[in-house]
Steps between C-alpha positions, in 0.01 A plus 500: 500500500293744328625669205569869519322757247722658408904391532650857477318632786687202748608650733606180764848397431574175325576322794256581739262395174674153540474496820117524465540245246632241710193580812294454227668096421492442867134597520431278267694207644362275817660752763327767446160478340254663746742772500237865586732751319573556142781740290353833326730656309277708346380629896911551538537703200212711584643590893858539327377748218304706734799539718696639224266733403579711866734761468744563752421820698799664509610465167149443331656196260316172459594264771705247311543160672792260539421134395500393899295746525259394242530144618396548866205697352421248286501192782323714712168574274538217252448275733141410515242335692291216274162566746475861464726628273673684756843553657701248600701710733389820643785611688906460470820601650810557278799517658861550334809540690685873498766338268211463257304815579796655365504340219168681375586886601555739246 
């Protein structure tokens, strides 16, 4: 795995940095060299930061995201296609149940 410039500015959680971690082993290993997608964390940070720069538009604050939040982001654009450099996935459905929607109200 890459290193990252600059370790203050992480913003992936620890373990969805091991998680990456251990794709990156098991690329390595005999199952799953011609693998097409890489990890970018730095492509993750980037979509993440941006979102957090939007304000909210009835209150005007800075959209602050929950660490889900920041993790479905970050599987979502991180994810990256070795030919092209592109997106591995350009379209997802997120689903919780109304216990969890809850959950997340204010």
């Amino acid at each position: 795995m890459k290193a990252f410039e600059n370790e203050k500015e992480r913003i992936i959680r620890e373990s969805q940095i091991e998680k990456i971690k251990r794709y990156e082993s098991a690329r390595v290993s005999n199952r799953a060299i011609n693998y097409p997608y890489y990890y970018s964390v730095k492509e993750a940070n980037k979509v993440i930061k941006f979102v957090e720069l939007l304000t909210n538009t009835n209150t005007g604050e800075p959209i602050k995201l929950l660490p889900f939040q920041k993790w479905i982001l970050g599987s979502l654009y991180g994810w990256r296609d070795e030919k092209d450099n592109g997106r591995r996935w350009t379209k997802a459905v997120i689903s919780f149940s109304p216990i969890r929607r809850q959950l997340f109200k204010n």
